[in-house]
C-alpha positions in Angstrom: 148.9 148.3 117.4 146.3 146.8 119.8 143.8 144.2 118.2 142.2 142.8 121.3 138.7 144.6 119.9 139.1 143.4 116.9 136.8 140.4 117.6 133.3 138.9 117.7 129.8 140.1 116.0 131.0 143.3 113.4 127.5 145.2 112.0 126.9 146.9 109.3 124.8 149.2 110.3 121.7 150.1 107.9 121.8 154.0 107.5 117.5 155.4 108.4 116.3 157.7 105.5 113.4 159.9 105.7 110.6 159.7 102.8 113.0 162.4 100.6 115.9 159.9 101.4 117.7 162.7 103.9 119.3 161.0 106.7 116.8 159.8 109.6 119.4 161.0 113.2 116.8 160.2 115.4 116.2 156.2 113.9 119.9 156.0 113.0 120.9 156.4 117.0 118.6 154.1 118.0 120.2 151.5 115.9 123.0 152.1 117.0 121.9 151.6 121.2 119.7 148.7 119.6 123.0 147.3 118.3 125.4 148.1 120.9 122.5 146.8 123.6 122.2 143.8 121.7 125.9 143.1 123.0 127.5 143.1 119.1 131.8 144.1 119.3 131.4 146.8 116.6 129.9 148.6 114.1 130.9 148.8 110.8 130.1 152.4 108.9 129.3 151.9 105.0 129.3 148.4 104.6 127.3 146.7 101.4 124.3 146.8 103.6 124.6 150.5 104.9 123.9 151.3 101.1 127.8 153.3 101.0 127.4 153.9 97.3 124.4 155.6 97.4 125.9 158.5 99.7 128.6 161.4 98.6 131.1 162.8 100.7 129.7 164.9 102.8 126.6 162.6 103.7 129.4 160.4 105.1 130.2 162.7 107.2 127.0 163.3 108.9 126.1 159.7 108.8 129.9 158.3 110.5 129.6 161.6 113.0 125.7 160.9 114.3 127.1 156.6 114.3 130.6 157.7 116.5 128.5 160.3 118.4 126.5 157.6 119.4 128.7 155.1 120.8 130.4 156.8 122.5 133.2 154.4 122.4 131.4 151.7 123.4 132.7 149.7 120.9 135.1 149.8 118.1 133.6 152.0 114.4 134.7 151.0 111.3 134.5 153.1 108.1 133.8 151.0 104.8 135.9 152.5 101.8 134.3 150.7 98.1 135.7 152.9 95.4 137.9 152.2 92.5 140.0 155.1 92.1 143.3 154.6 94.5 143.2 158.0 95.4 140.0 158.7 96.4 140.3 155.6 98.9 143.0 157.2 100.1 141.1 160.3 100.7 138.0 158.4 102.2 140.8 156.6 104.9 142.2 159.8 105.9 138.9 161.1 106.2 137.9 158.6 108.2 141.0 158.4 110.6 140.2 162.0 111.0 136.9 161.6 112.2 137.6 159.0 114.7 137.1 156.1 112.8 139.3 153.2 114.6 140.0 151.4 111.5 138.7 151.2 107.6 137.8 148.1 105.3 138.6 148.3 101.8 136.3 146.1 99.5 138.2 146.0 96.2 137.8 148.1 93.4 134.3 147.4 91.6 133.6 147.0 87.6 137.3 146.8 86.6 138.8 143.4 87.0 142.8 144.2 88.2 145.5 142.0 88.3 147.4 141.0 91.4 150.2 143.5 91.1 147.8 146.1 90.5 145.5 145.3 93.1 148.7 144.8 96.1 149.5 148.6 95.4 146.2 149.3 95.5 145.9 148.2 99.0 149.1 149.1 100.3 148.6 152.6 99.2 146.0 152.7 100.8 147.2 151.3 104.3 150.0 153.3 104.2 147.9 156.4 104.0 146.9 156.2 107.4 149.6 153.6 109.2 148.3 153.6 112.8 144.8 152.9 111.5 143.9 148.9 111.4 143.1 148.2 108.0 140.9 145.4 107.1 140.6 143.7 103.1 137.0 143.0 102.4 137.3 140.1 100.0 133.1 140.2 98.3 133.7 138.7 94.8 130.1 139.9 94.1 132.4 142.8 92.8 132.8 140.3 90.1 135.9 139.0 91.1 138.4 137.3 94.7 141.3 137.9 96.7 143.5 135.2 95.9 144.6 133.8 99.7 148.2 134.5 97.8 147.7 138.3 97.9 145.7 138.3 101.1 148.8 136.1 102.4 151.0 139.0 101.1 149.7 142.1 102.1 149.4 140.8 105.9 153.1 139.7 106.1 154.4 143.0 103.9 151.9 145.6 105.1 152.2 146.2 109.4 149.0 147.7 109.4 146.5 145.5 107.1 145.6 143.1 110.2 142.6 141.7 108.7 139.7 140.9 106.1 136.0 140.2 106.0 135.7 137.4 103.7 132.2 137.5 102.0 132.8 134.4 99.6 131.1 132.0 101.6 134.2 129.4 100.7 135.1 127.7 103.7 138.5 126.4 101.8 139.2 129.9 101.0 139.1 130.9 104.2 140.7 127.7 106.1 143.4 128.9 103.5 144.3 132.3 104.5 143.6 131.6 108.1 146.6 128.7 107.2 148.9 131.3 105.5 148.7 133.7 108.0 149.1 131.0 111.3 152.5 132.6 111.6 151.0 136.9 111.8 148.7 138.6 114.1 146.0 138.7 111.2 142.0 138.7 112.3 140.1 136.9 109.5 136.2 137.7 110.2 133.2 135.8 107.6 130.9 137.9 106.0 128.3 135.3 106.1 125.5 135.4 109.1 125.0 131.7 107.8 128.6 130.8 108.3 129.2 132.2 112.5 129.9 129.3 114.0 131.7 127.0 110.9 134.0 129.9 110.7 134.9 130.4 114.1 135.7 126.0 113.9 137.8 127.3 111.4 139.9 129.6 112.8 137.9 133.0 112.3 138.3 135.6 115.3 134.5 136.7 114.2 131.8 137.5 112.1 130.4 140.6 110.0 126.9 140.4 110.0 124.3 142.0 108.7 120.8 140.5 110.3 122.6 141.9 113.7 121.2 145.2 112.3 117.8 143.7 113.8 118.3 140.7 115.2 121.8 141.3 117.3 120.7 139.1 120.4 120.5 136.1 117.9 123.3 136.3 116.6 125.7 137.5 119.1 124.4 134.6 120.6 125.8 132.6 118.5 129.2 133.2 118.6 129.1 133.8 122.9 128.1 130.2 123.2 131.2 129.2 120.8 133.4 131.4 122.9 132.4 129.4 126.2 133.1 126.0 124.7 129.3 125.5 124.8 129.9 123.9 121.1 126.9 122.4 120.3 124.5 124.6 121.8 126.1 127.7 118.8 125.8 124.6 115.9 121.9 124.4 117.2 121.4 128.3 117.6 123.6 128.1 114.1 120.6 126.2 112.8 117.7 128.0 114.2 118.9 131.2 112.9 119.9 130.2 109.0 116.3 130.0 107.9 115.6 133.0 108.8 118.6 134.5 107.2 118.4 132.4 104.1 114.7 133.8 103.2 116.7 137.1 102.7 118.2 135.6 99.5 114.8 136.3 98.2 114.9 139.9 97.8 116.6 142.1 95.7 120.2 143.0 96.9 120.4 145.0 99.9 116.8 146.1 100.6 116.5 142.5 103.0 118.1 144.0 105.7 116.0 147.0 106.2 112.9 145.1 105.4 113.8 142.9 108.2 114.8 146.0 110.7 111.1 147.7 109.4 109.3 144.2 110.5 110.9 144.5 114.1 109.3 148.4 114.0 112.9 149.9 113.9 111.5 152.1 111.4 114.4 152.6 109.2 112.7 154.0 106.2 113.0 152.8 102.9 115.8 151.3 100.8 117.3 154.0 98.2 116.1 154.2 94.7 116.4 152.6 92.8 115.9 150.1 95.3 112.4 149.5 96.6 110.9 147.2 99.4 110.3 143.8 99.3 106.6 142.6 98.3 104.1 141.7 100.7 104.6 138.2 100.1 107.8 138.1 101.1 107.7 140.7 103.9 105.3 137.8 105.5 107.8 135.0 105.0 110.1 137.1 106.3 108.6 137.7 109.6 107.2 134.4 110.1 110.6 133.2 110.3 112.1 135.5 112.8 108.9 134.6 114.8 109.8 131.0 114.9 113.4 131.9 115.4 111.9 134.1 118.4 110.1 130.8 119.8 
């Protein structure tokens, strides 16, 4: 299995919505050139911020087959799988491998709270399902729960084709850990925090998942090209310039930050979902006075 593209500046891609919530094609493909253009590694379908759990089955498959349509193979697409049911994962990865998708991630199951034993066959059923797919674990314990780096540690050396995570815990021990206990494996530990680009690439991480990139990809591919050219301390400053402009996200309610930002830049992507609504004015201004002084 080749992982040389499984590198660099991963983004979940914000999924455009007219005013009666129908998917936006036109908006959505040019997120996807705005992305690609903006020099990012790959996209990542149905992440937390493409708003996966507001869309059935058959809304995936328009939304994955206008995204792969679009790229043209350009880069790498990923297809994000957050279900609980084993089964239905299972479906969603076969789906997706049919479609074209060159690898899943698989956030673990939400609202229950499983134990280790339950949660390894969860994920190895899974990967299994589809073995010459690159699977990645998408460790986000706002699920309510982690990974352990002990089960992470295990499914990479007992599973061929998990070769991966996006670790969203913001822990930089937790992740220095499992980047440790899998030294000796081929395994591609990306963080999920924009905040966290360059500390986790000091760390050992091969890359970042990042959801500002939706908007502001130049920024932070940026980021991580300098780290990759041994231009150190010019990606800790561009580190720096770019976390306030992040960190005012944590303002808004879960994920509706993202597309605010993308609607300041005039990427018209249409409203959050409801129950989800916009930010207030207030903070729509803070917003954009930020990415204005990052733009400076």
């Amino acid at each position: 299995m080749n992982l040389e593209e499984l590198k660099g500046i991963i983004v979940p891609i914000v999924v455009p919505v007219n005013e009666d919530e129908t998917i936006n094609e036109d908006s959505l493909r040019k997120v996807v050139d705005h992305i690609i253009d903006g020099g990012a590694n790959g996209i990542l379908a149905f992440g937390s911020n493409s708003e996966f759990y507001m869309f059935d089955e058959e809304e995936m498959k328009q939304v994955f087959s206008i995204i792969n349509d679009e790229v043209k193979s350009r880069v790498p697409v990923f297809w994000g799988i957050g279900v609980i049911r084993t089964s239905k994962a299972i479906k969603l990865a076969k789906l997706a491998q049919t479609m074209g998708a060159f690898g899943v991630s698989v956030l673990q199951p939400m609202f229950l709270k499983p134990t280790e034993k339950e949660l390894y066959l969860h994920y190895k059923s899974i990967a299994e399902s589809v073995p010459d797919m690159p699977v990645l674990i998408y460790n986000n314990p706002r699920v309510g729960y982690g990974l352990s780096t002990e089960l992470v540690s295990k499914l990479a050396h007992n599973v061929e084709n998990i070769v991966g995570m996006k670790d969203s815990s913001g822990n930089l021990t937790y992740l220095s850990e499992v980047i440790r206990l899998t030294k000796d494996i081929e395994f591609k530990p990306f963080t999920g925090k924009d905040t966290l680009i360059f500390l986790g690439l000091c760390a050992g991480a091969c890359g970042s998942v990042c959801s500002t990139a939706n908007g502001l990809t130049k920024e932070v591919v940026e980021i991580y090209q300098l780290f990759k050219e041994g231009r150190y301390k010019e990606a800790r400053e561009a580190q720096m310039k770019f976390n306030p402009a992040r960190l005012i996200q944590d303002k808004a309610s879960f994920p509706v930050a993202t597309k605010d930002m993308c609607n300041i830049l005039g990427m018209n992507v249409g409203d959050p979902i409801k129950p989800s609504l916009p930010s207030e004015q207030a903070l729509l201004d803070e917003m954009e006075l930020r990415m204005k002084k990052l733009r400076e």
